[in-house]
DRENVEXZA-308329 format. One record per residue (C-alpha): residue number from 0; chain; x, y, z. Coordinates in Angstrom, 2 decimals. Example, Ala and Ser with C-alpha at 12.3 -4.5 7.8 and 13.67 -1.06 7.14 Angstrom:
% DRENVEXZA-308329
<node><nr>0</nr><kette>A</kette><u>12.30</u><v>-4.50</v><w>7.80</w></node>
<node><nr>1</nr><kette>A</kette><u>13.67</u><v>-1.06</v><w>7.14</w></node>
END
This chain:
% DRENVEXZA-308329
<node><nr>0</nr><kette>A</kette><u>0.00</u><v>0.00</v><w>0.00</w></node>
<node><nr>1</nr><kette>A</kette><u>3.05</u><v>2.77</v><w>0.61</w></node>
<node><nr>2</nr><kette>A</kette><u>6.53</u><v>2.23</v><w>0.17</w></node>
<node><nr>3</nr><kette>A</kette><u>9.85</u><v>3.58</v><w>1.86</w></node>
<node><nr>4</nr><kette>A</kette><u>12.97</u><v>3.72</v><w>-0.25</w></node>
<node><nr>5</nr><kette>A</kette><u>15.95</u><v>2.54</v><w>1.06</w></node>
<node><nr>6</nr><kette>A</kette><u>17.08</u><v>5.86</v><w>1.88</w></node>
<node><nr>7</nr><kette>A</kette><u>14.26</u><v>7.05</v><w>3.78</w></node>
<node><nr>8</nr><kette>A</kette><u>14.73</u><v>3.65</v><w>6.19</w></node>
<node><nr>9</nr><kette>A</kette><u>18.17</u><v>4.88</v><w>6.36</w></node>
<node><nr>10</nr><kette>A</kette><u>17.24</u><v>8.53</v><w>7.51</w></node>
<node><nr>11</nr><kette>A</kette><u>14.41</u><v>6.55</v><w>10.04</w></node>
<node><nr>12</nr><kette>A</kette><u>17.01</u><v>5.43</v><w>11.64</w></node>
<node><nr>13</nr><kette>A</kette><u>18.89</u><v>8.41</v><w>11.63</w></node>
<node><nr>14</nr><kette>A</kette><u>16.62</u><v>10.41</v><w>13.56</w></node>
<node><nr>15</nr><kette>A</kette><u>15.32</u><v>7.70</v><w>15.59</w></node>
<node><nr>16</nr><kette>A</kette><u>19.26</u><v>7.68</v><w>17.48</w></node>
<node><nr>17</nr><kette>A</kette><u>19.92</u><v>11.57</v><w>16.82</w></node>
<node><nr>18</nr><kette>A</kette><u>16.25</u><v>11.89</v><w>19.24</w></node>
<node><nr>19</nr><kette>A</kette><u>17.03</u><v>8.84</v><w>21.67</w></node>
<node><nr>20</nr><kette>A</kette><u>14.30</u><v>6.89</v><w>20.08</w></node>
<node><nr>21</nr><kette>A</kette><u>13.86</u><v>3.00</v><w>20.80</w></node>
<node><nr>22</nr><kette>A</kette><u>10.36</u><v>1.47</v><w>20.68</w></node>
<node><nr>23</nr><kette>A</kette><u>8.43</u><v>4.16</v><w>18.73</w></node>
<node><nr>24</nr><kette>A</kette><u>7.10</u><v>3.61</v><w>15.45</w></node>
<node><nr>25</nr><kette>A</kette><u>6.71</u><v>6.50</v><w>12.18</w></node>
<node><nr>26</nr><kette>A</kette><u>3.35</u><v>7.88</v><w>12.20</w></node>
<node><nr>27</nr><kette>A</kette><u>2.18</u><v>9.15</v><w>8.60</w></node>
<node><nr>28</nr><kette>A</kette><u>-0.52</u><v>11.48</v><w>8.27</w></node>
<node><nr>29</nr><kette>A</kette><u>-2.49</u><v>12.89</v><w>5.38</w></node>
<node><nr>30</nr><kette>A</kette><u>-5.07</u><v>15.73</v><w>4.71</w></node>
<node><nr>31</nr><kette>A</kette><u>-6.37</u><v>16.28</v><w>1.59</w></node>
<node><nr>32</nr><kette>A</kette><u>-6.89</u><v>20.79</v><w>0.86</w></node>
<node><nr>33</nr><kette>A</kette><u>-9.90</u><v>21.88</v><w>-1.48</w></node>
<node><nr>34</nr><kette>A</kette><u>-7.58</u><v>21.89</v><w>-4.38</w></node>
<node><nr>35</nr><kette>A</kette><u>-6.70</u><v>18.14</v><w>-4.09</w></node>
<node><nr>36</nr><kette>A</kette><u>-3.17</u><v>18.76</v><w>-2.65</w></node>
<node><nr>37</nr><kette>A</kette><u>-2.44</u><v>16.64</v><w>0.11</w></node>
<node><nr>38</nr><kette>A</kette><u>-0.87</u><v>17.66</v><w>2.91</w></node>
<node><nr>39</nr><kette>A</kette><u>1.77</u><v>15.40</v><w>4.59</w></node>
<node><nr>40</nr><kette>A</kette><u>2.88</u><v>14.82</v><w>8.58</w></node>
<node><nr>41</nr><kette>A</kette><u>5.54</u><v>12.47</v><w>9.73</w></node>
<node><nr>42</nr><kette>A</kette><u>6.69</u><v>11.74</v><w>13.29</w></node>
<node><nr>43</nr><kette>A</kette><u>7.91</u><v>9.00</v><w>16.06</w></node>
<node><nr>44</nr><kette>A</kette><u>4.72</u><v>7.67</v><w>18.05</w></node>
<node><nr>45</nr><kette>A</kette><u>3.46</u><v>4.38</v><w>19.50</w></node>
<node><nr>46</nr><kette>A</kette><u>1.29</u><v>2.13</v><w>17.62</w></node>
<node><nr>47</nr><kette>A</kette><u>-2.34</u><v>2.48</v><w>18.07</w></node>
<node><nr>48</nr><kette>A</kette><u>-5.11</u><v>-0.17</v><w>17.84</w></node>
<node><nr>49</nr><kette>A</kette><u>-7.10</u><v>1.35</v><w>14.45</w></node>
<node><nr>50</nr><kette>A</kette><u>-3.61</u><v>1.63</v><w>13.41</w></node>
<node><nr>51</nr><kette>A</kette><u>-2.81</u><v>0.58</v><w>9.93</w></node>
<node><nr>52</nr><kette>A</kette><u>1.11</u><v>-1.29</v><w>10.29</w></node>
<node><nr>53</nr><kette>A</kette><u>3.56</u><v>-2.12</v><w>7.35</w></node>
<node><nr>54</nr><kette>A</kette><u>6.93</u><v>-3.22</v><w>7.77</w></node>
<node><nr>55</nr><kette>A</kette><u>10.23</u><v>-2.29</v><w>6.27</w></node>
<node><nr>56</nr><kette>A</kette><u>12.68</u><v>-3.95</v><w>7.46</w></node>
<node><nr>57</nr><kette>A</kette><u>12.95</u><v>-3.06</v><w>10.60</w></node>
<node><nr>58</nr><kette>A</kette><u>11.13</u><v>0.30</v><w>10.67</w></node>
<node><nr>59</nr><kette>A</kette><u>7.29</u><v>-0.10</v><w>11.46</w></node>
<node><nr>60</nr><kette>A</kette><u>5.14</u><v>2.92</v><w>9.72</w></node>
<node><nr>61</nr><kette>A</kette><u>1.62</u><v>3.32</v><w>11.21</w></node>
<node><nr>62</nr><kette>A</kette><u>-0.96</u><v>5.50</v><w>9.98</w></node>
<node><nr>63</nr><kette>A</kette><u>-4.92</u><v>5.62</v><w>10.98</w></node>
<node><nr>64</nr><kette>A</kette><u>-7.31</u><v>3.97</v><w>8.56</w></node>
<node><nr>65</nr><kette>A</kette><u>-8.82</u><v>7.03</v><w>7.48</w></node>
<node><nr>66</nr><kette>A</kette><u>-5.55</u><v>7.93</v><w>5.81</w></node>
<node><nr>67</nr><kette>A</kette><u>-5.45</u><v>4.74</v><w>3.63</w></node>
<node><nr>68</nr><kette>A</kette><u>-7.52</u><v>6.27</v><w>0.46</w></node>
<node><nr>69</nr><kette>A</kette><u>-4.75</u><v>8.94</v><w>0.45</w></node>
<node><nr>70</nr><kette>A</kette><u>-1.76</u><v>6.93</v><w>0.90</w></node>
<node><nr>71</nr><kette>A</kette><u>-2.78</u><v>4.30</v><w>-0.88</w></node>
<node><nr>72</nr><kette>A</kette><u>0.36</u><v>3.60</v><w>-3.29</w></node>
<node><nr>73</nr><kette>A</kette><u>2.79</u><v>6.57</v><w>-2.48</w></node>
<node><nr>74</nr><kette>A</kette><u>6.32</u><v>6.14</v><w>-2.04</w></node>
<node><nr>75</nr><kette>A</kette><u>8.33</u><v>8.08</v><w>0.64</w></node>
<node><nr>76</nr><kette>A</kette><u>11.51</u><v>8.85</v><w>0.00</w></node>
<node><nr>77</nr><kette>A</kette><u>14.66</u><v>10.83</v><w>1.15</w></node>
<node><nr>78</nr><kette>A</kette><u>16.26</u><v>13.10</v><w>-1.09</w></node>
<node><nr>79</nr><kette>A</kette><u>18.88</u><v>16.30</v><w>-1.68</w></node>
<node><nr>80</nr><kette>A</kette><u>16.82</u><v>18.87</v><w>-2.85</w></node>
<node><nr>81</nr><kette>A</kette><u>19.63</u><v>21.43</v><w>-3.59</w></node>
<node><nr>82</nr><kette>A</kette><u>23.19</u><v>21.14</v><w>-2.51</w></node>
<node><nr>83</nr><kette>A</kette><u>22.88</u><v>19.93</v><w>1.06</w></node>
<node><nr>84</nr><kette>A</kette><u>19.08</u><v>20.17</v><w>1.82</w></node>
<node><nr>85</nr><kette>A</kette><u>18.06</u><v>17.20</v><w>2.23</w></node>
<node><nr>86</nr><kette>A</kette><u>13.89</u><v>16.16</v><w>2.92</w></node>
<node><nr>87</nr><kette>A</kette><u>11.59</u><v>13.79</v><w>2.69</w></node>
<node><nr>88</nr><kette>A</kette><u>9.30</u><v>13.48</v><w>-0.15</w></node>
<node><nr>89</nr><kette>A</kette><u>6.15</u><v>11.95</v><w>-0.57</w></node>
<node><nr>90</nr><kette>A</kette><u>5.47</u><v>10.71</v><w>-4.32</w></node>
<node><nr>91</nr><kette>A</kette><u>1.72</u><v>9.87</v><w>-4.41</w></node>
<node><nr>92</nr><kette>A</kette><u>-0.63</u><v>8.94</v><w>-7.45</w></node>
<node><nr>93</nr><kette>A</kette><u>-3.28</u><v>10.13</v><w>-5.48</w></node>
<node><nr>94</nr><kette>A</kette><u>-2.26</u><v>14.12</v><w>-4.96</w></node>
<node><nr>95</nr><kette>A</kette><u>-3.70</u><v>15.85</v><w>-7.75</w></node>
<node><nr>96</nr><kette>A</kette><u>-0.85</u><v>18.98</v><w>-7.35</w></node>
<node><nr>97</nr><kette>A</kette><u>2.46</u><v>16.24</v><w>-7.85</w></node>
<node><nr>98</nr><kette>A</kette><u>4.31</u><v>15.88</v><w>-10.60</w></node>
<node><nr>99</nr><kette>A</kette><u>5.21</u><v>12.30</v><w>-11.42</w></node>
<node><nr>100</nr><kette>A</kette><u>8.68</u><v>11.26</v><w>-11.29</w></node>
<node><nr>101</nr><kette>A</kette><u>9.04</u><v>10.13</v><w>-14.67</w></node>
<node><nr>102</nr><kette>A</kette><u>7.62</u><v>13.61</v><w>-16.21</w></node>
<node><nr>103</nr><kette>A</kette><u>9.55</u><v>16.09</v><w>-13.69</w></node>
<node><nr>104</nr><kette>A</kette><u>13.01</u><v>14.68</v><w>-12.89</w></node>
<node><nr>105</nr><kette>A</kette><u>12.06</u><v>13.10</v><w>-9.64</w></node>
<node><nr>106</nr><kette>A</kette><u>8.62</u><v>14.82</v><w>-9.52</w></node>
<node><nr>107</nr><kette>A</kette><u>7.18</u><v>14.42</v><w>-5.78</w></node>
<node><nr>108</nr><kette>A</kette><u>5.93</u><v>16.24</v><w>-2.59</w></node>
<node><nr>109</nr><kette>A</kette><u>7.66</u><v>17.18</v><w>-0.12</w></node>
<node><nr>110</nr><kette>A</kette><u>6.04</u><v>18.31</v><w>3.61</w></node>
<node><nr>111</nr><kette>A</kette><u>6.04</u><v>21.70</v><w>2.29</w></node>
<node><nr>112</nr><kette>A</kette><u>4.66</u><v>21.03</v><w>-1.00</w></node>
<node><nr>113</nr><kette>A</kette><u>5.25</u><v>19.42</v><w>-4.31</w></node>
<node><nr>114</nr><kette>A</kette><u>7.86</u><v>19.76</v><w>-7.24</w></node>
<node><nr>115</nr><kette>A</kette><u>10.35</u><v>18.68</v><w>-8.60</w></node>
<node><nr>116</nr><kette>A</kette><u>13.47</u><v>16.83</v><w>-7.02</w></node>
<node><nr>117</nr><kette>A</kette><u>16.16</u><v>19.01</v><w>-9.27</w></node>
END
């Protein structure tokens, strides 16, 4: 149903030592604006019981149900934006405002919006 690239388990990880956290899990969030943008959230939390779980690796991702129709096949990912600004992206078939990779040179959404990945 979503995906995490290899590099955005790596950068998980990351931040899960840089912020001293063991047993939490990365909560996804989605909301979806007038203009069929979606707007993206990402932190550590613990697993809830309407929680949706997938597994990569060994990084859980959790998001509520009512997320799914939104997330349902986007890919998160963890790029350089310019010279050392590096973010995660969110590349979603289902955001109406994203350009997809293979027509924008990376294409995507990032939390503060979508573009491209140049």
């Amino acid at each position: 149903m979503i995906t995490l690239t290899p590099a955005a388990i790596e950068q998980v990880h990351t931040s899960a030592k840089e912020h001293n956290v063991n047993e939490a899990v990365l909560r996804l969030a989605a909301k979806q604006n007038p203009d069929g943008s979606i707007e993206y959230g990402m932190g550590f939390d613990k697993e809830k019981e309407d929680d949706l779980v997938f597994k990569f690796k060994d990084v859980s991702v959790v998001f509520n149900g009512e997320f799914g129709p939104l997330l349902k096949g986007a890919t998160v990912d963890f790029v350089e934006l310019e010279p050392g600004q590096h973010h995660f992206i969110f590349m979603n078939p289902n955001d109406t405002n994203c350009t997809p990779p293979e027509k924008d040179n990376g294409g995507g959404c990032s939390s503060s919006g979508c573009g491209g990945c140049s």
